[in-house]
N, C-alpha and C positions, 0 to 999 in steps of 0.2 A: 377330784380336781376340776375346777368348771373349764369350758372352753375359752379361750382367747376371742375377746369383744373387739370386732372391727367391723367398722364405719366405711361405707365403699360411698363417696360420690363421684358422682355423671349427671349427665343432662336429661335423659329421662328412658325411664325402662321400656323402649320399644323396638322389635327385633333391631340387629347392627353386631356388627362383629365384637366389640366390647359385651353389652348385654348379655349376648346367645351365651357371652364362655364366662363370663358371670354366674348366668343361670345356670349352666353348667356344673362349675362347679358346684353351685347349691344342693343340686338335685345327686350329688354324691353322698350328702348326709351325714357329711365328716362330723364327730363328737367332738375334737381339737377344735373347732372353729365356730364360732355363730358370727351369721354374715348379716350385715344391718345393711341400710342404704338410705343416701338423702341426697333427690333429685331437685333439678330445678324446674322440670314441668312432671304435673302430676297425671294420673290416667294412663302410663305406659300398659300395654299390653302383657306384659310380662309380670307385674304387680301383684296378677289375684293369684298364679301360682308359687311367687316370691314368698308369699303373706303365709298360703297353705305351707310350705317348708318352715314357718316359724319366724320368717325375717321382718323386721320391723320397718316401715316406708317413711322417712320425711320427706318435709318439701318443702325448700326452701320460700321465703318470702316473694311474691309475685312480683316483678320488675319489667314494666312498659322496656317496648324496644328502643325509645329514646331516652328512658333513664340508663340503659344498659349501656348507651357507645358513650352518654355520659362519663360514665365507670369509666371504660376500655380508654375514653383519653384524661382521666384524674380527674374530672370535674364533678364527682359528685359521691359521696362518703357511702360505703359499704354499707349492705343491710346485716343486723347483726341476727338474723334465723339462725345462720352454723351457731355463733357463741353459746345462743342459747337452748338448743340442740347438744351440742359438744357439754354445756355444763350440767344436764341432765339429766345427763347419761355416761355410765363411767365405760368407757373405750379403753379397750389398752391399744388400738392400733385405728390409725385413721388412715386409709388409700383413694388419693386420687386421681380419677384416670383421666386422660386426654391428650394433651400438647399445649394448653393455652390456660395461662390464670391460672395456673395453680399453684404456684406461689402465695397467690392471695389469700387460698384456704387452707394452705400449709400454715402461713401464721397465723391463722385464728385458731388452729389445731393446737400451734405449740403457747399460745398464751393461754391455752386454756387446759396446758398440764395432760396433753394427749401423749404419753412415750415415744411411741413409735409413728411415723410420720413419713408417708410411702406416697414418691411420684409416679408416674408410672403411663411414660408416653407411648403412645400407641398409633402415631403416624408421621409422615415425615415433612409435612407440609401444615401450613395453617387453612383454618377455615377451606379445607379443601381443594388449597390454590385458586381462591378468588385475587382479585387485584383490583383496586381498586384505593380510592386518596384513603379512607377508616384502615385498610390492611395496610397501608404503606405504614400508618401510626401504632398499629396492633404488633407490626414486626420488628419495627425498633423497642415498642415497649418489652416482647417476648423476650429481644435478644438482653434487653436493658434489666431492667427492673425485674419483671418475673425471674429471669436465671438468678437474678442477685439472690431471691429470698428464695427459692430453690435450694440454690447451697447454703442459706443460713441457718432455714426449718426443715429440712429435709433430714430426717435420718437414714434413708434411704432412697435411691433414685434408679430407677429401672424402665425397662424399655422393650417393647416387642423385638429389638432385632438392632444390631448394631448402629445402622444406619438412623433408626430413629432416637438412636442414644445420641450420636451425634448433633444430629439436628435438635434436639430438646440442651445438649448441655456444650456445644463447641468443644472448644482443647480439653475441658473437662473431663468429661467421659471416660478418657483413656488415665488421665491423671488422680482424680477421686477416688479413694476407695471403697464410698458408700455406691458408686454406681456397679450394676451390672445387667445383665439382658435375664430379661424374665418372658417366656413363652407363652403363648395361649395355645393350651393345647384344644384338641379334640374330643369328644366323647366316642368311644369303639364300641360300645356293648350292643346300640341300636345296628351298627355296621354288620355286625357278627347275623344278628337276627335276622335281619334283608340277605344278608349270603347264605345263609340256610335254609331260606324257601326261595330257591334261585326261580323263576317262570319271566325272563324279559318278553316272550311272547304276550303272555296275558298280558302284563303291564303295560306292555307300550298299545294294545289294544284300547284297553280301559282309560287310558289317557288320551288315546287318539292319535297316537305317534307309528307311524308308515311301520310295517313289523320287520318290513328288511329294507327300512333306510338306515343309511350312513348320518347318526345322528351327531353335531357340532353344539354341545351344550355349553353356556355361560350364566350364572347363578350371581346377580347384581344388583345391586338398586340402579334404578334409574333417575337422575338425581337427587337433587337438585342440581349440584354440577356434577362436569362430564368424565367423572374421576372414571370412573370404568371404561369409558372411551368407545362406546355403544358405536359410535357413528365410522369411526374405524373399522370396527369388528363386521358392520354392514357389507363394508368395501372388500374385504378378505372373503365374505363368503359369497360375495356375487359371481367372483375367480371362480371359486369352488363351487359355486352351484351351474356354472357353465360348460366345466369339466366333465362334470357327472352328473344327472340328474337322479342319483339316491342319495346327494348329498340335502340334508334339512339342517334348518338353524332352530335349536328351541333356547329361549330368553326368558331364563324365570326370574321373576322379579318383576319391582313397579317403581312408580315415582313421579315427580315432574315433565320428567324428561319422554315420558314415556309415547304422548300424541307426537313430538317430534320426530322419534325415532318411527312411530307408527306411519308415518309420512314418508320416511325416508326408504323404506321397507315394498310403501307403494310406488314410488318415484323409478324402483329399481326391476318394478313388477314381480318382486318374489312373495305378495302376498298368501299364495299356494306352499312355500316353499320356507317361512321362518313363523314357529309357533310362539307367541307373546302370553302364556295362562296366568301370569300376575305370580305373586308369592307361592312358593313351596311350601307345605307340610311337610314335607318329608323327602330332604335334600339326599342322602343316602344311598332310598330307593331309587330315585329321579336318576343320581348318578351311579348308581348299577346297573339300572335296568335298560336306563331311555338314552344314555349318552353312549355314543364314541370316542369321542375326544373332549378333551376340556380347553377353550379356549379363554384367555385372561391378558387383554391389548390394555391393561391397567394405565393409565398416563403415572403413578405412582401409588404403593403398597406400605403400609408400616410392616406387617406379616399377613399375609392372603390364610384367612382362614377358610376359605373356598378351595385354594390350591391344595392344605392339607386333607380336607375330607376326599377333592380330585386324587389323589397319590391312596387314600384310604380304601379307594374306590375300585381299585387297580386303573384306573384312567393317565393317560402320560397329562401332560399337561404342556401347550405351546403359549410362552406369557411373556411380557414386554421384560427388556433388560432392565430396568428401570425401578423392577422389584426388588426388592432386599436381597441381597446376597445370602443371608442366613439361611433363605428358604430355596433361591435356586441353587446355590454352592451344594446344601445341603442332599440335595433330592436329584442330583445333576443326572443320574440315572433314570429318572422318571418326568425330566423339566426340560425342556427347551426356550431358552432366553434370547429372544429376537430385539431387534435394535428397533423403537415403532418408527426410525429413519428407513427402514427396506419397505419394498413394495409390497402392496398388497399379496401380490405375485409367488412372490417368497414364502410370506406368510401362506399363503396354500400351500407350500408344498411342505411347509414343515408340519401341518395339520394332516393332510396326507399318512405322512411318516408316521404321526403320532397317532391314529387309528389302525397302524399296523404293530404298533408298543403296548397297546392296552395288555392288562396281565387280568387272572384271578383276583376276585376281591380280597382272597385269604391272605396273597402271599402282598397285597397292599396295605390291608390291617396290620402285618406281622410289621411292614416296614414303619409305619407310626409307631405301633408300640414301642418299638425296639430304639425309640427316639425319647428324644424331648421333650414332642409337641405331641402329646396323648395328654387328659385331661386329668386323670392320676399324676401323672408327670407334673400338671402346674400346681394341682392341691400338695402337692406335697412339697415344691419348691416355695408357695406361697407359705405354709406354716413354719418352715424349715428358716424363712424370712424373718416373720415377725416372732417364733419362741426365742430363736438367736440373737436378736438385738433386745426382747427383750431381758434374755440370762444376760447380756452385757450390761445393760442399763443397770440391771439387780445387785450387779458385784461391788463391795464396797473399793472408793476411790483411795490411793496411796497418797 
């Protein structure tokens, strides 16, 4: 029996919490499934070992950024790459991820005789909560038109987490029966490997991290905007780093944002005192070895797949209320959910607390598996997805 042919598009295969668990699942090697993919920029970093797993890369048709907002306000007619992509190639399942336009590729899916036909938002805000006169038109058309052909083409419509169900389909959500919340989980097996050659000594040497600092780790992009809310997180551990001087900030990750934050860092004089090494290899280690606490002042979450590897990690986690309930309801044992309306003030002392919470990695691994949001757990919800609507599609009609 060959495997179920699905079609995943996104914007372009470069690390980002969609990708990582993309890739993720690939690197499972499920025989159920072959995972294709067709971006809109090409050269993602994730690409050459996408290819080595077997999966196939389009790319859609190149589009100037003023033929684009073109598009976004109906002034100017689709390029037809998906059609002829989709006609190809026989798909039995086309998934597309995001919160924005997809609608648009949902009906080129189903004009073009794709079965199965999978939305699948993944935040709760647009364009990352910019604002501006293009988003004030981008969110009426969202709430307008996209939703329309959502529930028209959609065979299915799914969501990292309640809240972003909401926000992708209004009264919907609750009312439709094609919708439901679809996880990203985690990968554990690398988790496992890093707790079994436990040595945080060496590591935080070899990294260059104080060997008996109170380490305050956060694992981000640094924008383009300030969704992770870097310049908060600043202000909380200035508290903290005058309380105590074994308290260090390390910020992995990069971005736009990041000379800004570099500034703000000097401004505060803790140059000595918050380490900025750019992207992680190896988020796992990092937060086994080299953290304390996990902090996440998010301004907004679809689902913090940081938070889940943090809880993996035996790490508690202090993170803005403002997250999905899926994930702090869920983990309320291991999460503290602060209002980013308290002070700085507060926010240390719940950080504090939370470096006396830290547990074994084991018995953090045990708590992911033993969930939803393990990455077994989404390969098998995602086929359990698409063979199910497809045996319904199959069945003759009365």
């Amino acid at each position: 029996m060959r495997p179920i042919k699905v079609l995943h598009q996104l914007g372009k295969l470069d690390p980002g919490g969609i990708e990582t668990w993309l890739l993720n699942l690939v690197r499972l090697r499920s025989e159920e499934v072959q995972f294709d993919f067709v971006v809109g920029e090409p050269e993602g970093r994730y690409e050459e070992e996408m290819r080595g797993y077997g999966c196939r890369i389009h790319t859609l048709d190149y589009r100037s950024r003023f033929r684009k907002r073109l598009e976004v306000v109906g002034l100017a007619g689709r390029s037809r790459s998906l059609d002829s992509i989709l006609a190809e190639n026989d798909y039995d399942a086309f998934h597309v991820h995001g919160e924005e336009f997809m609608g648009d590729a949902l009906k080129v899916a189903a004009e073009a005789g794709v079965p199965v036909r999978v939305a699948h938002c993944h935040s709760t805000v647009l364009a990352r909560g910019k604002r501006n006169l293009e988003m004030a038109v981008r969110a009426a058309r969202f709430k307008t038109l996209d939703r329309g052909r959502i529930l028209r083409y959609a065979t299915d419509i799914c969501a990292v987490s309640n809240e972003a169900g909401r926000f992708l389909m209004g009264s919907h959500w609750e009312a439709d029966p094609r919708c439901r919340v679809l996880y990203c989980g985690v990968p554990l097996d690398h988790f496992r490997e890093v707790a079994g050659t436990p040595d945080p000594v060496a590591y935080r040497e070899s990294h260059g991290i104080p060997r008996y600092g109170i380490i305050v780790g956060h694992v981000g992009g640094m924008g383009p905007s300030p969704v992770k809310n870097h310049f908060f997180l600043l202000e909380v551990f200035d508290v903290l780093s005058r309380r105590d001087d074994r308290y260090y900030l390390y910020l992995a990750g990069d971005g736009p944002l990041r000379p800004a934050i570099e500034r703000g860092v000097r401004r505060r004089g803790l140059q000595e005192r918050v380490f900025m090494p750019g992207l992680s290899k190896d988020v796992p280690a990092l937060m086994m070895h080299g953290f304390d606490a996990h902090l996440l002042p998010s301004l907004h979450e679809g689902l913090p797949i940081v938070g889940l590897e943090a809880v993996a990690a035996g790490l508690y986690t202090v993170c803005s209320d403002t997250i999905t309930n899926d994930f702090t309801d869920r983990f309320r044992d291991r999460v503290a959910a602060v209002s980013l309306k308290a002070s700085p003030s507060h926010w240390a002392d719940q950080v504090e607390i939370a470096v006396k919470k830290r547990v074994p990695p084991a018995e953090g691994i045990a708590i992911i598996e033993n969930s939803p949001f393990s990455i077994r757990a989404s390969l098998s919800a995602l086929i359990g997805l698409y063979s199910g609507r497809l045996a319904e599609l199959s069945q003759p009609r009365c």
